[in-house]
BAROVO-811160 format. One record per residue (C-alpha): residue number from 1; residue in one letter; x, y, z. Coordinates in pm, whole numbers, plus 50000, padded with zeros to 5 digits. Last residue first. Layout:
<voses>
<vose NUM,"A",<X,Y,Z>>
...
</voses>
This chain:
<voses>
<vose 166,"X",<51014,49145,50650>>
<vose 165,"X",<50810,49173,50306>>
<vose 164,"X",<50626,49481,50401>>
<vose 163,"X",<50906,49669,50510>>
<vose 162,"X",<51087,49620,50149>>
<vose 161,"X",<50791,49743,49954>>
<vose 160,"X",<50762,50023,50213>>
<vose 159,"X",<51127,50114,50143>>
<vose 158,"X",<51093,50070,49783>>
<vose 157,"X",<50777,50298,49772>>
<vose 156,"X",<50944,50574,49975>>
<vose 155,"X",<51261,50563,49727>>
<vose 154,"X",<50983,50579,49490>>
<vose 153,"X",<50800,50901,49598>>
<vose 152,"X",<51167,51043,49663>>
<vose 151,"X",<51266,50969,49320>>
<vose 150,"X",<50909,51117,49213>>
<vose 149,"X",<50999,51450,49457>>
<vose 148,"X",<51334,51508,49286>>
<vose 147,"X",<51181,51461,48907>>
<vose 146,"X",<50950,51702,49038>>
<vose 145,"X",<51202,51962,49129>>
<vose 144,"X",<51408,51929,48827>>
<vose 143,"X",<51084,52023,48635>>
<vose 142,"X",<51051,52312,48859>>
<vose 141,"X",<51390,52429,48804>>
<vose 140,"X",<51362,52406,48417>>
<vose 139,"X",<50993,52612,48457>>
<vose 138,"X",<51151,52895,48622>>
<vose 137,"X",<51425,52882,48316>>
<vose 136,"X",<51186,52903,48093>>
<vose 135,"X",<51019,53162,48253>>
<vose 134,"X",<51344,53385,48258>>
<vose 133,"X",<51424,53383,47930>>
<vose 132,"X",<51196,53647,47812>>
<vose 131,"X",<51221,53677,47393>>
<vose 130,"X",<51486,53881,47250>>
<vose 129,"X",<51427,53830,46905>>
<vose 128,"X",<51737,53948,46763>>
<vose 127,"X",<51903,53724,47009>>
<vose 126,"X",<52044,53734,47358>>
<vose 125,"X",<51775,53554,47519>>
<vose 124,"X",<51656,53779,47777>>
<vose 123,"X",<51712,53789,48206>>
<vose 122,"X",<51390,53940,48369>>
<vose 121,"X",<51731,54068,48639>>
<vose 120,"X",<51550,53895,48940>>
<vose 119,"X",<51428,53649,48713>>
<vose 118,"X",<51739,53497,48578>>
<vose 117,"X",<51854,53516,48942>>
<vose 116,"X",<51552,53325,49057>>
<vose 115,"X",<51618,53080,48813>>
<vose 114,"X",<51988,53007,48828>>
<vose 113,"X",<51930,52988,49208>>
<vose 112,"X",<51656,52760,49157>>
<vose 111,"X",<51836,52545,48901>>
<vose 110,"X",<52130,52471,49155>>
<vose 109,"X",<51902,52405,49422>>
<vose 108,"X",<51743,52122,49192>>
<vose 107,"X",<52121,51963,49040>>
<vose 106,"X",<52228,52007,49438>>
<vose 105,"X",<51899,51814,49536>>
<vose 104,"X",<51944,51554,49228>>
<vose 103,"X",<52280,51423,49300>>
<vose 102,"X",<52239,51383,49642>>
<vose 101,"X",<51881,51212,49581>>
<vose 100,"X",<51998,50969,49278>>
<vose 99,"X",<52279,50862,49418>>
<vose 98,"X",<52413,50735,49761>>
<vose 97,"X",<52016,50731,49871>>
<vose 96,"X",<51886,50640,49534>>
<vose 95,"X",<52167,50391,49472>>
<vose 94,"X",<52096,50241,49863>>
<vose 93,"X",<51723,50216,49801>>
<vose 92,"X",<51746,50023,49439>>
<vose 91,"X",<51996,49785,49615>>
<vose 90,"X",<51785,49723,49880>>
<vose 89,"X",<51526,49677,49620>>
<vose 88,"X",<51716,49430,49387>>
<vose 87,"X",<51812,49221,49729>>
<vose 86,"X",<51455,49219,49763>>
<vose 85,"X",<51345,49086,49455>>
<vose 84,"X",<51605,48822,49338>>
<vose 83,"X",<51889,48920,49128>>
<vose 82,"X",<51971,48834,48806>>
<vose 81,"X",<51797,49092,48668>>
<vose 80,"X",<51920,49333,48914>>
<vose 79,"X",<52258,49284,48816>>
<vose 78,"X",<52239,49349,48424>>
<vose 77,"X",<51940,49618,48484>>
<vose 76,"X",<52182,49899,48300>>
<vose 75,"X",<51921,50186,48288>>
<vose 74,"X",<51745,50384,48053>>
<vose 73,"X",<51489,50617,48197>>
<vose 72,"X",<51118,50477,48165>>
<vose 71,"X",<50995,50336,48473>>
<vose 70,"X",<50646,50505,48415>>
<vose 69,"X",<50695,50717,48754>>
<vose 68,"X",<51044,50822,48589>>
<vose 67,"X",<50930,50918,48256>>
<vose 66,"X",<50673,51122,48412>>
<vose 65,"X",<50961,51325,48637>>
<vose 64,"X",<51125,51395,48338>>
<vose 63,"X",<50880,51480,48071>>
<vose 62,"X",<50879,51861,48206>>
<vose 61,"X",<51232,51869,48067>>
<vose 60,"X",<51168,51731,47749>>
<vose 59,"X",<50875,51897,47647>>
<vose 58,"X",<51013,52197,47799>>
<vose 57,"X",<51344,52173,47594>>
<vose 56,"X",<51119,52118,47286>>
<vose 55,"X",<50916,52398,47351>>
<vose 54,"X",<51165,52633,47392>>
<vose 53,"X",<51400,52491,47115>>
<vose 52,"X",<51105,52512,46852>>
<vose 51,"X",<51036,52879,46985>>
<vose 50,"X",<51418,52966,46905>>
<vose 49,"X",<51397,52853,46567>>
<vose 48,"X",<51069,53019,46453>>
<vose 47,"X",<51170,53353,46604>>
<vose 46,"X",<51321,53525,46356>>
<vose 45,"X",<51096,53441,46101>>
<vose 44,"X",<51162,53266,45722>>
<vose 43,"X",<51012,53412,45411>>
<vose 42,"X",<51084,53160,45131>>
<vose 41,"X",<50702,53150,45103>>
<vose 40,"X",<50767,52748,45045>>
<vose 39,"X",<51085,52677,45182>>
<vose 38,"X",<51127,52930,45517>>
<vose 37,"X",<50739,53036,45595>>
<vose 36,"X",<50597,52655,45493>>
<vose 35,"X",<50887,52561,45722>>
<vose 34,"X",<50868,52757,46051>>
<vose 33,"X",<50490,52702,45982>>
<vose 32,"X",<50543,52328,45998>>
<vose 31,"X",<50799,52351,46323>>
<vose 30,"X",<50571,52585,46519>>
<vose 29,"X",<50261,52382,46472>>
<vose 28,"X",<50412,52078,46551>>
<vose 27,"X",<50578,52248,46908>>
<vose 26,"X",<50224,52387,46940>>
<vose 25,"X",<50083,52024,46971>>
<vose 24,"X",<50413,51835,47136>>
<vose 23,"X",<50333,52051,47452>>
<vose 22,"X",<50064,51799,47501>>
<vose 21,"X",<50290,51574,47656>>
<vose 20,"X",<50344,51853,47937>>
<vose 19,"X",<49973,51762,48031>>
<vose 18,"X",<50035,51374,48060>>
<vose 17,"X",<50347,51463,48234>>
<vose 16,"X",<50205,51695,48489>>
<vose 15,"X",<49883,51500,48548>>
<vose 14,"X",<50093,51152,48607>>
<vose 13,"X",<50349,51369,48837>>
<vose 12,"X",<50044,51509,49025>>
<vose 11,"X",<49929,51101,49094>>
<vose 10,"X",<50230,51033,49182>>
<vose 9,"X",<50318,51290,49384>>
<vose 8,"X",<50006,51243,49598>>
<vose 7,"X",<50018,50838,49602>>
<vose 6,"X",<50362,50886,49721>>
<vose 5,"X",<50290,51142,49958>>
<vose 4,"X",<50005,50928,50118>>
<vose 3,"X",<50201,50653,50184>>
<vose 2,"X",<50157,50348,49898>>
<vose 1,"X",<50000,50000,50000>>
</voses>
């Protein structure tokens, strides 16, 4: 049985990621007028380029934390496989206590103090289009966040999992 803030981030990490999927919609749209404007009208804009990287970065970014919950990052299972099931889990709780968490709360208060300074100064792209960087970069740190929160969600899991079977 999960703990509350499992089922909770889980459940807002599902939302998030099947919302950020949708992302791939404007991204589309972006790309084929980008293209119609460029090869066809030969006409291209300024700011076709850097909206495809926006949304694609996003896409990817806020995908994170969704990929995770599904099990979906590549890993190397070799041991584990061979491994029964809770050996697999202790070692699943010790990587993501050695690992994943350090690693990901420095990466996460790294990307907050990036953001808030980008925002602080309402940092902009240094292009000729000059769009607002700072949201994106708001929206990076977030995504780290979650990705944080659904390693802690299944750390929590694993160590239930592995309560339950002593």
């Amino acid at each position: 049985m999960a703990n509350p803030f499992s089922s909770f981030i889980d459940g807002f990490v599902d939302r998030q990621g099947r919302l950020c999927s949708l992302l791939i919609l404007p991204l589309c749209g972006v790309v084929i007028y980008e293209v119609v404007m460029r090869y066809v009208l030969n006409a291209p804009t300024i700011w076709g380029f850097e909206m495809t990287t926006f949304l694609y970065g996003l896409h990817y970014m806020l995908g994170l934390a969704y990929t995770e919950l599904n099990n979906g990052h590549v890993k190397v299972d070799i041991l584990t496989a061979r491994i029964k099931k809770k050996p697999a889990t202790i070692l699943s709780i010790v990587t993501s206590l050695v690992i994943f968490v350090p690693v990901l709360s420095l990466l996460t208060y790294g990307t907050w103090l990036f953001a808030i300074k980008s925002t602080k100064m309402l940092e902009k792209n240094p292009t000729s289009w000059a769009p607002p960087i700072w949201p994106i970069k708001i929206l990076m740190a977030m995504s780290f966040t979650f990705l944080l929160l659904q390693g802690l969600s299944k750390l929590f899991q694993d160590i239930a999992s592995l309560k339950s079977r002593s």
